[in-house]
GULO-241095 format. One record per residue (C-alpha): residue number from 1; residue in three letters; x, y negated, z negated. Coordinates in nm, 4 decimals. Last residue first. Layout:
<pts>
- NUM;Ala;X;Y;Z $
...
</pts>
This chain:
<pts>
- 349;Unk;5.0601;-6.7774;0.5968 $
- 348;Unk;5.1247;-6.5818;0.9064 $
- 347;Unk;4.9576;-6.5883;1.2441 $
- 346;Unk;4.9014;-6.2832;1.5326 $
- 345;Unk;4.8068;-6.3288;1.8717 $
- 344;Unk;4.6755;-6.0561;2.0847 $
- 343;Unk;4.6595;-5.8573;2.4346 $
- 342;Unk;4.6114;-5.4815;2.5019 $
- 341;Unk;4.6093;-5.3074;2.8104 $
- 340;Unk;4.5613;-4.9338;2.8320 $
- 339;Unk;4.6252;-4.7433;3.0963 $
- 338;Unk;4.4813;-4.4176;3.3316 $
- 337;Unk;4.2015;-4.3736;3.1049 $
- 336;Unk;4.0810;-3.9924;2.9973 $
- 335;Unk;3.7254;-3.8551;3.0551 $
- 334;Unk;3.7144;-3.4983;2.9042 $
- 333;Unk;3.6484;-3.1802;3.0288 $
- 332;Unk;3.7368;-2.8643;2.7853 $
- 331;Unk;4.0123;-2.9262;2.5580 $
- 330;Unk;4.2890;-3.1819;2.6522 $
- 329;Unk;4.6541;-3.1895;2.7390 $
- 328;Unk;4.8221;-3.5133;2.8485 $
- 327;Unk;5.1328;-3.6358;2.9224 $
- 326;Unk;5.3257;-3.9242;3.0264 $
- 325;Unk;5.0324;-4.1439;3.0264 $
- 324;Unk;5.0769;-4.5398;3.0221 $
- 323;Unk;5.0145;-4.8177;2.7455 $
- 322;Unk;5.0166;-5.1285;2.8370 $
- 321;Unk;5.1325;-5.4338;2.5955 $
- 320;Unk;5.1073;-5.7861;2.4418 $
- 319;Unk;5.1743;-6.0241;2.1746 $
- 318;Unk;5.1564;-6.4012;2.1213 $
- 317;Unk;5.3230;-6.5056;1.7584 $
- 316;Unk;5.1947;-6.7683;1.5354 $
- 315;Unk;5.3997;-6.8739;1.1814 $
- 314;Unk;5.7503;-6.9126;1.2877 $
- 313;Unk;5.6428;-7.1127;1.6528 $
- 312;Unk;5.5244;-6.9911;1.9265 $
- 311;Unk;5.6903;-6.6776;1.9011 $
- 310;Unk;5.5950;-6.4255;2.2709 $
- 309;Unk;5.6061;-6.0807;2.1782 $
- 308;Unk;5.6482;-5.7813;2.4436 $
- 307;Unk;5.5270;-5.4783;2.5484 $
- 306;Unk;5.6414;-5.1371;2.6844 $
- 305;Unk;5.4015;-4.8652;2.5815 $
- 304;Unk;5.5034;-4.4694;2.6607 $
- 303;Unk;5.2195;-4.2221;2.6459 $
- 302;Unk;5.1705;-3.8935;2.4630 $
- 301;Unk;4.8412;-3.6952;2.4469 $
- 300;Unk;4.7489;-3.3610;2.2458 $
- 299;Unk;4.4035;-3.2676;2.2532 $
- 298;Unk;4.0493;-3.2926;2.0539 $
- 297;Unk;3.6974;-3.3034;2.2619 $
- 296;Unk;3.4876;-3.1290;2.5154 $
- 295;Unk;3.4177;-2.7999;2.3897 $
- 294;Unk;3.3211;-2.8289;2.0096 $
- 293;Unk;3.1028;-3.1185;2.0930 $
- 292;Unk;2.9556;-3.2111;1.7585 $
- 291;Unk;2.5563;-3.1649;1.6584 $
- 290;Unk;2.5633;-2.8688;1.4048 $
- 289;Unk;2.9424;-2.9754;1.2915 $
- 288;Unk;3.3057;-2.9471;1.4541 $
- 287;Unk;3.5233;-3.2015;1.6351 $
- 286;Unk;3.8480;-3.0420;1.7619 $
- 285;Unk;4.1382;-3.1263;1.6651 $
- 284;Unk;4.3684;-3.4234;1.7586 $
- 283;Unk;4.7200;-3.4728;1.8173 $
- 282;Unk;4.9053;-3.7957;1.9263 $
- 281;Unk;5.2095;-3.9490;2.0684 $
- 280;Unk;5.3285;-4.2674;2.1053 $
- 279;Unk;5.6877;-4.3435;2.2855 $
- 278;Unk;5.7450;-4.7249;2.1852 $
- 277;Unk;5.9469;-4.9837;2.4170 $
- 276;Unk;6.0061;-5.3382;2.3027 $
- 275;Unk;6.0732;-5.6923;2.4612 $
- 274;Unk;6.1018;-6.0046;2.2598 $
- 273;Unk;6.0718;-6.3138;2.3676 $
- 272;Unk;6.1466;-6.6776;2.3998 $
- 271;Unk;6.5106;-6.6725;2.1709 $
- 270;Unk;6.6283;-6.3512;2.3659 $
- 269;Unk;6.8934;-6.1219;2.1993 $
- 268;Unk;6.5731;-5.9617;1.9611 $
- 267;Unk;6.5794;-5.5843;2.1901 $
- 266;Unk;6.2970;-5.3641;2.0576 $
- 265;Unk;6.3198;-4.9492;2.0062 $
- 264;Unk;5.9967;-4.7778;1.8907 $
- 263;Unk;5.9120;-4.4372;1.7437 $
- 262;Unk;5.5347;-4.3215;1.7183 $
- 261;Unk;5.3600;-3.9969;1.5974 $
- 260;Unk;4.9815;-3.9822;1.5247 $
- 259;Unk;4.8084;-3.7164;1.4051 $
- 258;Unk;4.4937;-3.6469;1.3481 $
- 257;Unk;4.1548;-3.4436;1.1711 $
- 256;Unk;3.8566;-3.3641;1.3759 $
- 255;Unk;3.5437;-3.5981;1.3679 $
- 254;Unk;3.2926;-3.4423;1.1391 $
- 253;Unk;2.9125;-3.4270;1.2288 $
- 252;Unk;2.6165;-3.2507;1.1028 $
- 251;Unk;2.3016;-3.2387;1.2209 $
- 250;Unk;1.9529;-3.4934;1.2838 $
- 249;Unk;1.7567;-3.4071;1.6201 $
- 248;Unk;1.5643;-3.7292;1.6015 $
- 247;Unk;1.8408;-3.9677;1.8290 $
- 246;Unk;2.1010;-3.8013;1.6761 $
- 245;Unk;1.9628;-3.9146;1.3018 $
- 244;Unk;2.3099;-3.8243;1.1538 $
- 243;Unk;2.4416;-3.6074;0.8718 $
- 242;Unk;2.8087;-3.6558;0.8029 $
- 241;Unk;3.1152;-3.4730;0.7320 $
- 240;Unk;3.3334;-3.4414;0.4734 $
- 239;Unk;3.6402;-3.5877;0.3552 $
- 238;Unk;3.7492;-3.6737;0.7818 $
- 237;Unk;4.1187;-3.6582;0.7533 $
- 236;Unk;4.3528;-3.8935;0.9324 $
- 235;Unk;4.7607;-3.8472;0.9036 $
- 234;Unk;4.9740;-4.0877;1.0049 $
- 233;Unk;5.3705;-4.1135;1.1260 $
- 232;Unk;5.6095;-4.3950;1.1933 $
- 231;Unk;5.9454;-4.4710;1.3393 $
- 230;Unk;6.1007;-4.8263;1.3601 $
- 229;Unk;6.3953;-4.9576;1.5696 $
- 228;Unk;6.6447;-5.2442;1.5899 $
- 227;Unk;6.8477;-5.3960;1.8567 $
- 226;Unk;7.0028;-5.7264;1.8865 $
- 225;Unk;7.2805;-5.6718;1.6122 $
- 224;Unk;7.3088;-5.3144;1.6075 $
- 223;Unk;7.0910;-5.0592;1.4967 $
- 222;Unk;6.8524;-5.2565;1.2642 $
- 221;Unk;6.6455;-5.0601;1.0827 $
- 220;Unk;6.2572;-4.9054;1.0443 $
- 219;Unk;6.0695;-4.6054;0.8653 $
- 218;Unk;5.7545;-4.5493;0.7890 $
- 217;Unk;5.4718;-4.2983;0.6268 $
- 216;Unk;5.1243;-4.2415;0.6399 $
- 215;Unk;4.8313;-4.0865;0.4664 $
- 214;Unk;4.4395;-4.2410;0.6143 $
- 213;Unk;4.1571;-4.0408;0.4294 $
- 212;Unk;3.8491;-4.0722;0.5843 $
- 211;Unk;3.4977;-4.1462;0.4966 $
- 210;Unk;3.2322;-3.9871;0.7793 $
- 209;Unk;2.9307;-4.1869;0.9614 $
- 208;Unk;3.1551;-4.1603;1.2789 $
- 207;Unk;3.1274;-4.5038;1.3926 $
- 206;Unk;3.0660;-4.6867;1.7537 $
- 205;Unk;2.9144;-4.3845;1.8538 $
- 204;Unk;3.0601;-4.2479;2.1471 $
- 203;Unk;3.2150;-3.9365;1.9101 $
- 202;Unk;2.8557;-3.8578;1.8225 $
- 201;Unk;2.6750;-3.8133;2.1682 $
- 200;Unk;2.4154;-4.0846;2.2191 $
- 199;Unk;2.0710;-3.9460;2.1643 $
- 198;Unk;1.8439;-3.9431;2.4349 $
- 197;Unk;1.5267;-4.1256;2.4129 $
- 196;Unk;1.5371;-4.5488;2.5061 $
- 195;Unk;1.5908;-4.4728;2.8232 $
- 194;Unk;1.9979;-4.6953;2.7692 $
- 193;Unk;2.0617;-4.3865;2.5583 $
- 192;Unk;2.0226;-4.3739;2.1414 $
- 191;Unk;2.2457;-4.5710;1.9263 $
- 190;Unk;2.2102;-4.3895;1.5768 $
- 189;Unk;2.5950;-4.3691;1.4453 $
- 188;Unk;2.6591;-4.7938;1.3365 $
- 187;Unk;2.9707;-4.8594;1.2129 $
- 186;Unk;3.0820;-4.9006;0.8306 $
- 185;Unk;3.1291;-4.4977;0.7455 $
- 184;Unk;3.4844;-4.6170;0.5507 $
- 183;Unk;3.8110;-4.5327;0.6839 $
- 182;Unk;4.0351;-4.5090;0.3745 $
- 181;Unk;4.4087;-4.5750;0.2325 $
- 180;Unk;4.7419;-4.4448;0.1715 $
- 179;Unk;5.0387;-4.5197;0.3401 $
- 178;Unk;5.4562;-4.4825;0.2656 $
- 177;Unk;5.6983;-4.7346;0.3070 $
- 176;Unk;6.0625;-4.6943;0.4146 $
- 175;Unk;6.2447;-5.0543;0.5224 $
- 174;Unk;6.2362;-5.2529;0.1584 $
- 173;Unk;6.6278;-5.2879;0.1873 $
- 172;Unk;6.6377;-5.3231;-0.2181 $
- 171;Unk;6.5031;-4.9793;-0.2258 $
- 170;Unk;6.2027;-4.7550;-0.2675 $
- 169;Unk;5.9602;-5.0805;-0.2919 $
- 168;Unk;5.7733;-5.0125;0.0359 $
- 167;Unk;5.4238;-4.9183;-0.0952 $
- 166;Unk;5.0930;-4.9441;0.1616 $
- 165;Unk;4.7625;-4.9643;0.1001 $
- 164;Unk;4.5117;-4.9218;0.3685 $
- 163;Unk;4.1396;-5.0536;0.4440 $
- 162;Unk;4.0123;-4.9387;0.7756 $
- 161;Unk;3.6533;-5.0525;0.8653 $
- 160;Unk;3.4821;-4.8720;1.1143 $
- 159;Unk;3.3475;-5.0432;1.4080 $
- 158;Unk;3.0900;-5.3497;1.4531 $
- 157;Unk;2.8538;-5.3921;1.7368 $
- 156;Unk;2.8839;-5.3653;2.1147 $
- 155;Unk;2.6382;-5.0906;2.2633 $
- 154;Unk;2.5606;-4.9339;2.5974 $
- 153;Unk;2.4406;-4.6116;2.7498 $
- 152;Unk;2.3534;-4.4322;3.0598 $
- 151;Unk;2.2106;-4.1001;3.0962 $
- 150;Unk;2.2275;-3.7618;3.2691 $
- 149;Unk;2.0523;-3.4963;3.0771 $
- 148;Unk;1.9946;-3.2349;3.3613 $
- 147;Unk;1.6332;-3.3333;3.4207 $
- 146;Unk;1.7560;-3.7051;3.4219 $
- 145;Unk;1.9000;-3.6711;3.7207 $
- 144;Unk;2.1741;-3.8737;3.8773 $
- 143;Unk;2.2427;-3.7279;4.2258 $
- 142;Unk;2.5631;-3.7687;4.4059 $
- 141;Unk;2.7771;-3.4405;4.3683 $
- 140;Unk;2.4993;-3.1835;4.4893 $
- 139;Unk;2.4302;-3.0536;4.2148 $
- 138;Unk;2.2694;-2.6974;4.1918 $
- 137;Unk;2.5821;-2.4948;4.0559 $
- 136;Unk;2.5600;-2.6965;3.7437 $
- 135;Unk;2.3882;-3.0239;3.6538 $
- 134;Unk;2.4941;-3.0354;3.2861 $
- 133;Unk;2.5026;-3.4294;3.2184 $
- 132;Unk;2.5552;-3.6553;3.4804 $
- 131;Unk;2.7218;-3.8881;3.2324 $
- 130;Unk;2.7537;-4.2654;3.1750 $
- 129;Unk;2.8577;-4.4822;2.9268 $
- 128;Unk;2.8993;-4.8444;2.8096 $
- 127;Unk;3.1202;-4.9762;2.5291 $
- 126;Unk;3.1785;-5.3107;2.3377 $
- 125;Unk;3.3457;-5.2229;2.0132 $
- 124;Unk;3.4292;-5.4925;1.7258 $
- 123;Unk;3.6987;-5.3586;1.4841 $
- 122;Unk;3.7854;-5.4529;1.1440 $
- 121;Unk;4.1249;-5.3833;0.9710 $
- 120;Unk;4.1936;-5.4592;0.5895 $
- 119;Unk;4.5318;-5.4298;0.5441 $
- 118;Unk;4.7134;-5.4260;0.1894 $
- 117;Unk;5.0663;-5.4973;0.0580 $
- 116;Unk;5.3547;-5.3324;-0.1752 $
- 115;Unk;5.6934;-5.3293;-0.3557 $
- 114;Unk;5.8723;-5.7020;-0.3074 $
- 113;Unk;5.6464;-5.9310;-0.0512 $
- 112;Unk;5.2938;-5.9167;-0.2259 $
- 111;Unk;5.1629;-5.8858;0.1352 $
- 110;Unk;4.8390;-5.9489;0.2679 $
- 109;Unk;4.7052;-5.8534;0.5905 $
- 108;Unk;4.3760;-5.9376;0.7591 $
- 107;Unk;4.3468;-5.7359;1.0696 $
- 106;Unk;4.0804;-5.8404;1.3810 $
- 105;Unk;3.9864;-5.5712;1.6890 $
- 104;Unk;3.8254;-5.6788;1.9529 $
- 103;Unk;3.7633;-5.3796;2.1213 $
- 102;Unk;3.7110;-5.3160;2.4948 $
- 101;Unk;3.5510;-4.9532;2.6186 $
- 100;Unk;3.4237;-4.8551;2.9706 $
- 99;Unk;3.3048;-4.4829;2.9724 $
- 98;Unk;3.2826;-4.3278;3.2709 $
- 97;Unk;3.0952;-4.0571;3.5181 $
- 96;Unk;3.0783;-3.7437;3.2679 $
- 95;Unk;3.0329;-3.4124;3.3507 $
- 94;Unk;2.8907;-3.1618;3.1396 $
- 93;Unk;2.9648;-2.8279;3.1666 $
- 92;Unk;2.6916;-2.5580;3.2401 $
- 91;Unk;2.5759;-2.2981;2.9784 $
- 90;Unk;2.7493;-2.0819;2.7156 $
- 89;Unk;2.7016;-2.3223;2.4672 $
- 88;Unk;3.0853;-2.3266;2.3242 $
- 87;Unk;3.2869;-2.1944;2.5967 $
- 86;Unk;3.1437;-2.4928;2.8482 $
- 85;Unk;3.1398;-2.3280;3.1747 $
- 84;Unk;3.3145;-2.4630;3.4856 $
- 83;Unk;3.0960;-2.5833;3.8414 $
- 82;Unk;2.9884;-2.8966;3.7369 $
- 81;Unk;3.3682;-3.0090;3.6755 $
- 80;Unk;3.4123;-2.8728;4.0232 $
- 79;Unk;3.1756;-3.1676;4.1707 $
- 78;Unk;3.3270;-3.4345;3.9422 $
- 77;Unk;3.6760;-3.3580;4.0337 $
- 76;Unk;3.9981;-3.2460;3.8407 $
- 75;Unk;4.2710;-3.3895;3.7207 $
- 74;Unk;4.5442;-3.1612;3.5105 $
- 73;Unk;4.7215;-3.0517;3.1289 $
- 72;Unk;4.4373;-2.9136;3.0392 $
- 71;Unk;4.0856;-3.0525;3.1848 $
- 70;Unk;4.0972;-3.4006;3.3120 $
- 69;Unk;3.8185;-3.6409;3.4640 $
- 68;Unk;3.9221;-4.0020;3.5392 $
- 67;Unk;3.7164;-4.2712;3.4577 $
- 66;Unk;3.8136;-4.3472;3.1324 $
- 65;Unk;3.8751;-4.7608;3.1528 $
- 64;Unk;4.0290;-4.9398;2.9132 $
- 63;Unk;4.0575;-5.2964;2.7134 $
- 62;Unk;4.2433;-5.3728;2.4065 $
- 61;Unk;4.1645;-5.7803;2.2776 $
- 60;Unk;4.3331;-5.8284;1.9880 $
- 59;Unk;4.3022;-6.0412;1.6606 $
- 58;Unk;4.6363;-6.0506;1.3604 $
- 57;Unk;4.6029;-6.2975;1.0053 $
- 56;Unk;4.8703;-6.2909;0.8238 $
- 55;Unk;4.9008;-6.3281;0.4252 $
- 54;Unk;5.1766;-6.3638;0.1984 $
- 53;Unk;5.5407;-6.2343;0.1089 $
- 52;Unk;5.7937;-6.1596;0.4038 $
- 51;Unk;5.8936;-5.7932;0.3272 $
- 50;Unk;5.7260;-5.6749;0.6692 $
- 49;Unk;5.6392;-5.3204;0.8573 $
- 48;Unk;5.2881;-5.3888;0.7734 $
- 47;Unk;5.1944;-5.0197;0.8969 $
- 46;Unk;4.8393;-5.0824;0.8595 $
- 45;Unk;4.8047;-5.2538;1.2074 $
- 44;Unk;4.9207;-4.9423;1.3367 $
- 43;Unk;4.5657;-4.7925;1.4367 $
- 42;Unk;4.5345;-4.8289;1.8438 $
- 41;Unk;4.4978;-4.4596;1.8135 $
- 40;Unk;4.4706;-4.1773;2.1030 $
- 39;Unk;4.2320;-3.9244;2.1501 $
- 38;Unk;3.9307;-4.0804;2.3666 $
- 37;Unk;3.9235;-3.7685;2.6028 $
- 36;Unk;3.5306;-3.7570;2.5960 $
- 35;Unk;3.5673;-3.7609;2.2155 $
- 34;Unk;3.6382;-3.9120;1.8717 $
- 33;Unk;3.5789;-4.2829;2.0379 $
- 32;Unk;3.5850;-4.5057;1.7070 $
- 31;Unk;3.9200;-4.7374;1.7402 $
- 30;Unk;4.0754;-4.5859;2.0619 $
- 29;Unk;4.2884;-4.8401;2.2173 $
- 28;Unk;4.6654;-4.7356;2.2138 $
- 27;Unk;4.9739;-4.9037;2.0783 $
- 26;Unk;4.8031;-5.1798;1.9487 $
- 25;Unk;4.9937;-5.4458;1.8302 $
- 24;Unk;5.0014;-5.4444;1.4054 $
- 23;Unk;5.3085;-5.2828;1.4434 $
- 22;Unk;5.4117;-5.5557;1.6604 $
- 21;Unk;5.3277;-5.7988;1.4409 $
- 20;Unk;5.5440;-5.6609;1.1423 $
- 19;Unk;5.8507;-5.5724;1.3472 $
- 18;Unk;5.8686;-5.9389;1.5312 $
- 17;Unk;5.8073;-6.0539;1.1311 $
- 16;Unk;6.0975;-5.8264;1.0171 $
- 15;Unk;6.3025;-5.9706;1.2735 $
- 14;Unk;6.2006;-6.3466;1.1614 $
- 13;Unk;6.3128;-6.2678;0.8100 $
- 12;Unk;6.6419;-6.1531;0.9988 $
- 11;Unk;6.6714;-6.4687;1.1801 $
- 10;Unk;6.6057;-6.6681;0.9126 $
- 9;Unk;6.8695;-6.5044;0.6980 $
- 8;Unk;7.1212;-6.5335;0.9779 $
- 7;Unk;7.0231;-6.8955;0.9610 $
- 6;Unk;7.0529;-6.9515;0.6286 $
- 5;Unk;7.4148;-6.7555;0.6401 $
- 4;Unk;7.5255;-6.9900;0.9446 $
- 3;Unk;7.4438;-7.3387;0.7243 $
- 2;Unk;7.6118;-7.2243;0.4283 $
- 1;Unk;7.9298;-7.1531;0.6516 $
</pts>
């Protein structure tokens, strides 16, 4: 009998691990993208949904493509994106040809294992660009001229570094935790265009030059004996914004404020793997400042992620997932992906 109750409590420490890596798996793959229909969050990794005392260490590898052109809730071409009228400046749209993002993305965890823990999360972006600019009525749907701000660009450095708090010691169950903790202006915000001249817009910039406040809250149980779920919710507020270079045409930038939403089920019958499901949605306002987009960025987006963990042993866990669209709604003309994979292994100390 002694025997079965250590086990049951090894399976249920190793539950709370499953829970703890994969809120640390993305769940989306925009780290530092605040526009050109970037607007959802890879950012659970400082949900630490574990009582398990110590340190873990968690790297990923999220990869996507925006290459698809969306206005509202709808697709729309290259050649009629030229056509519309940005609301803000009055003048043509721009129309962007891609953006290819991949983030390596590395969170150091420790957890004090009875009331509280801390996450220190530091991404590495790789991204290229490219945009037609504002060609209007003239384009002819092929040409890449300079003369109507088309550029290319390209940059891997280091992100923003997250650093969040989180307090779980409401009751002997340790399953409700709440989140408080800071973006700091860590990544770079004065990459210029591939010519050497044109100034990257802000939300490509592999950091936002602004501190933000990260609040949060969490929720997770076990619904039956095989099946448990988690809920989550977090709040990101730029404090105020920032003044950047822009390539010699310094302004004002400030990322607009979030919301992210996400509620996952996972199934822990199978001794090899886990499977889980999460619905992730996310809100997010429009950018403002002197040298923001005020057209082209900030929507609503919700995708459903099925992914799975893979224990190698009780200390190192494999981990993986895709993230696809069931809805999106964005302002203006943004670039949105059609997926998002993500890969990672996570180990505990």
């Amino acid at each position: 009998m002694r025997q079965i109750t250590q086990q049951n409590t090894a399976k249920r420490h190793y539950v709370k691990l499953v829970l703890a890596m994969f809120a640390i798996a993305p769940t989306g793959a925009a780290l530092a993208c605040a526009s050109c229909g970037c607007t959802l969050s890879s950012d659970w990794g400082a949900q630490g949904l574990s009582s398990q005392a110590g340190w873990s260490v968690d790297v990923r590898y999220d990869t996507l493509d925006q290459d698809q052109l969306r206005t509202g809730t709808g697709t729309l071409s290259a050649l009629a994106a030229s056509k519309m009228i940005n609301s803000a400046s009055h003048s043509a749209a721009e129309v962007e040809q891609y953006t290819h993002n991949q983030y390596l993305t590395t969170t150091i965890d420790y957890n004090q294992g009875s009331s509280w823990g801390l996450s220190v999360i530091v991404p590495y972006i790789s991204r290229s660009h490219s945009t037609y600019g504002s060609p209007g009525n003239t384009w002819d749907g092929v040409t890449f001229d300079a003369a109507n701000g088309a550029y290319t660009s390209q940059r891997a450095d280091f992100g923003d570094v997250r650093v969040v708090a989180r307090y779980y010691g409401f009751s002997e169950q340790q399953d409700t935790g709440i989140q408080v903790g800071l973006k700091l202006p860590t990544g770079g915000t004065a990459q210029v265009g591939n010519d050497g001249v044109t100034a990257v817009d802000p939300g490509l910039q592999v950091g936002t030059g602004t501190t933000d406040l990260i609040l949060g809250a969490y929720h997770f149980d076990n619904i039956s004996q095989n099946w448990d779920y988690f809920v989550q919710t977090q709040f990101q507020y730029a404090l105020a914004p920032s003044y950047l270079n822009n390539g010699g045409a310094p302004g004002s930038y400030r990322p607009g404020d979030s919301v992210n939403l996400t509620g996952g089920f996972r199934y822990h019958g199978y001794e090899s793997f886990t499977p889980e499901i999460q619905i992730n949605a996310r809100y997010v306002d429009i950018d403002s400042g002197t040298i923001a987009d005020t057209y082209s960025t900030g929507g609503t987006l919700v995708y459903v992620s099925p992914g799975v963990s893979i224990p190698l042993s009780d200390k190192v866990a494999l981990h993986g997932s895709v993230q696809l669209p069931i809805y999106q709604n964005v302002n203006g003309i943004q670039l949105a992906p059609t997926a998002i994979y993500s890969v990672g292994v996570r180990v505990a100390f």
